[in-house]
N, C-alpha and C positions, 0 to 999 in steps of 0.2 A: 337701735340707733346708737351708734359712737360719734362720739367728737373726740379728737385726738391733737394736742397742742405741744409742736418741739420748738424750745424755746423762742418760746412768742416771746416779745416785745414793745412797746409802742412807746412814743415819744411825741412829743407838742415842742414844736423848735429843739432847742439843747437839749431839753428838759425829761428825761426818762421816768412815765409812769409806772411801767414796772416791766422787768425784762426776766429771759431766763424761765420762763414758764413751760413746764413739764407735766401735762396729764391729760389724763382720759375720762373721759367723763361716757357710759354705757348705759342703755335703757332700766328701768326697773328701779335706779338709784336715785337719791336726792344728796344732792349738795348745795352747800352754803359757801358765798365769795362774801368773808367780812372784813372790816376793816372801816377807820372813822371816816366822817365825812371828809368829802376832796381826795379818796384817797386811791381811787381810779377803779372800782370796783362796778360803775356804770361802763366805763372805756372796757374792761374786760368782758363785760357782758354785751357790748356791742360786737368787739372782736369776734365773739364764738358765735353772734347772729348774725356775724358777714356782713352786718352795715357797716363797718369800719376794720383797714387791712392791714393787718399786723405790720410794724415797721422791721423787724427782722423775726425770723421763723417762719412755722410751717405750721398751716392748719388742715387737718382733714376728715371727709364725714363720710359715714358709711350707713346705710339702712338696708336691714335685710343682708347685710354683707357685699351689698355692691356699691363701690364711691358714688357718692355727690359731689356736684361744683357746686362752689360755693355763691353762685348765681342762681342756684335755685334751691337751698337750706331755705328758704323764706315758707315753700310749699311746707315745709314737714314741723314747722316751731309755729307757737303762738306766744306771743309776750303782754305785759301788760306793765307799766309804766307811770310812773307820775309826768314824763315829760311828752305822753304820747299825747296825742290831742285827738278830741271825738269832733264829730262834723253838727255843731253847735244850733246849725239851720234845723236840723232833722226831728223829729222825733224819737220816743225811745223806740217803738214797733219799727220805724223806720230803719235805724240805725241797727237795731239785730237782723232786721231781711238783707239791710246790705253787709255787714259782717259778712254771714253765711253766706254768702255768695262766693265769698275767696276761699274759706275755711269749710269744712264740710263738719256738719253736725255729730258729736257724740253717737251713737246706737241708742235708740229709743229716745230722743230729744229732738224737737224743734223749736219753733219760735215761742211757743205757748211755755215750753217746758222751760224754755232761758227765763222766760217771765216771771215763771213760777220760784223758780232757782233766786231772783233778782228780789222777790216779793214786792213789786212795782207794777203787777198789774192797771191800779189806780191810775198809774202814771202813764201808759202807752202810747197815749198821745198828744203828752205834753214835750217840749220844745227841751232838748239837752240843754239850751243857754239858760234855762231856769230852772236845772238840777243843781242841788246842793255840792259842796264838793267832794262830800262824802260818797252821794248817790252816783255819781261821778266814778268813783275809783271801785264802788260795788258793780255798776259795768264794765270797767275796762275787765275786772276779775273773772266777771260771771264772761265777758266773751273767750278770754282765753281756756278759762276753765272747761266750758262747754263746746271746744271745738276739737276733733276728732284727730289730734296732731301729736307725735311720738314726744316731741319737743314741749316741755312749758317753761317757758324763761318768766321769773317777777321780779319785780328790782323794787324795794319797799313799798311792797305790798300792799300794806295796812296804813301808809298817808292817807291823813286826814278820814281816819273810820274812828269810830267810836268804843268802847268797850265793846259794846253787841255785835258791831261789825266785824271786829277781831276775832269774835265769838263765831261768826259767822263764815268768814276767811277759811277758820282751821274747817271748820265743816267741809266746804268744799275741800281743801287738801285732803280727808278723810275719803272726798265720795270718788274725787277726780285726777287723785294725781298718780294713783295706783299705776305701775307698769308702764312709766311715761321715765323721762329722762330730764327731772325737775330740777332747776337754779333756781337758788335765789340768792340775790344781793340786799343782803342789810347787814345794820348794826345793832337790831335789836331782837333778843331772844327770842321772843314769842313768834317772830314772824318765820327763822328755821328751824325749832327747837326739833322738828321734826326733824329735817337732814340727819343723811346716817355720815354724808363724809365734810370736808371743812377745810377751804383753802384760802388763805390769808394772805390780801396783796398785801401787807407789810414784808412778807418776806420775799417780797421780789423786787424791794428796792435797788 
């Protein structure tokens, strides 16, 4: 999978978030988008998942070596989010059956194995609005993690986890991110120390 960005752009009224943006981003690799808070490093990680369209430049994807439109990059990425929202009604058993439904399962994982991955067994049938908000962002994790997709986008990752979560975090990067085409947006080390590459929207002011 490639994603290939000539000089992207975006702007909010006057106001340019960051322009001039030049790279590639190819399977196998991990990169890090850092830079402080407010400083558009969520806006660029929307840009390259196609929910938001560059205001000048050109983005383009290939998998396998054949283009994608960027109306369907949604098939091939899985993200996970502080600002993503879980379906609060559901339970947790619930809410992994309908994940995988859009996302296809890892090789040798299903629902049992998310569970186990989640260590929330206990919990399968309790109600996401009465998850902690830590147990919260160990889902959003475990469903990106364990879905079968070239793509893994995380944009701080490790909100509101604990020392052990974090502890828990890297483990998956170890088990899951192998051979995938991993972003991550933060500002704090331990969440890319991993990353082998490193692009900073301050310098696309």
């Amino acid at each position: 999978m490639t994603i290939t960005l000539q000089n992207i752009g975006r702007r909010f009224n006057r106001d340019w978030i960051f322009r001039g943006v030049d790279h590639k981003f190819t399977s196998g690799e991990s990169y890090a988008i850092l830079g402080p808070n407010g400083s558009g490093k969520s806006t660029l990680l929307q840009v390259l998942n196609g929910s938001l369209s560059p205001s000048i430049g050109t983005i383009s994807y290939a998998y396998e070596g054949k283009p994608v439109e960027v109306d369907q990059i949604f098939e091939h990425l899985s993200l996970a989010a502080p600002y993503l929202e879980l379906i609060e009604e559901f339970t947790l058993a619930e809410m992994i059956d309908l994940h995988f439904k859009f996302k296809p399962y890892r090789a040798g994982m299903d629902s049992k194995a998310v569970m186990d991955v989640l260590g929330l067994e206990a919990s399968k049938n309790k109600m996401i609005k009465y998850f902690s908000s830590g147990m919260k962002q160990r889902l959003k994790l475990a469903l990106a993690f364990c879905a079968d997709t070239p793509i893994l986008m995380l944009d701080e990752p490790t909100s509101n986890l604990d020392k052990q979560g974090v502890e828990w975090y890297l483990g998956l990067v170890e088990k899951f991110a192998l051979n995938r085409l991993t972003i991550v947006c933060s500002n704090q080390e331990h969440e890319y120390g991993f990353c082998r590459e490193q692009l900073n929207i301050s310098d696309y002011k």
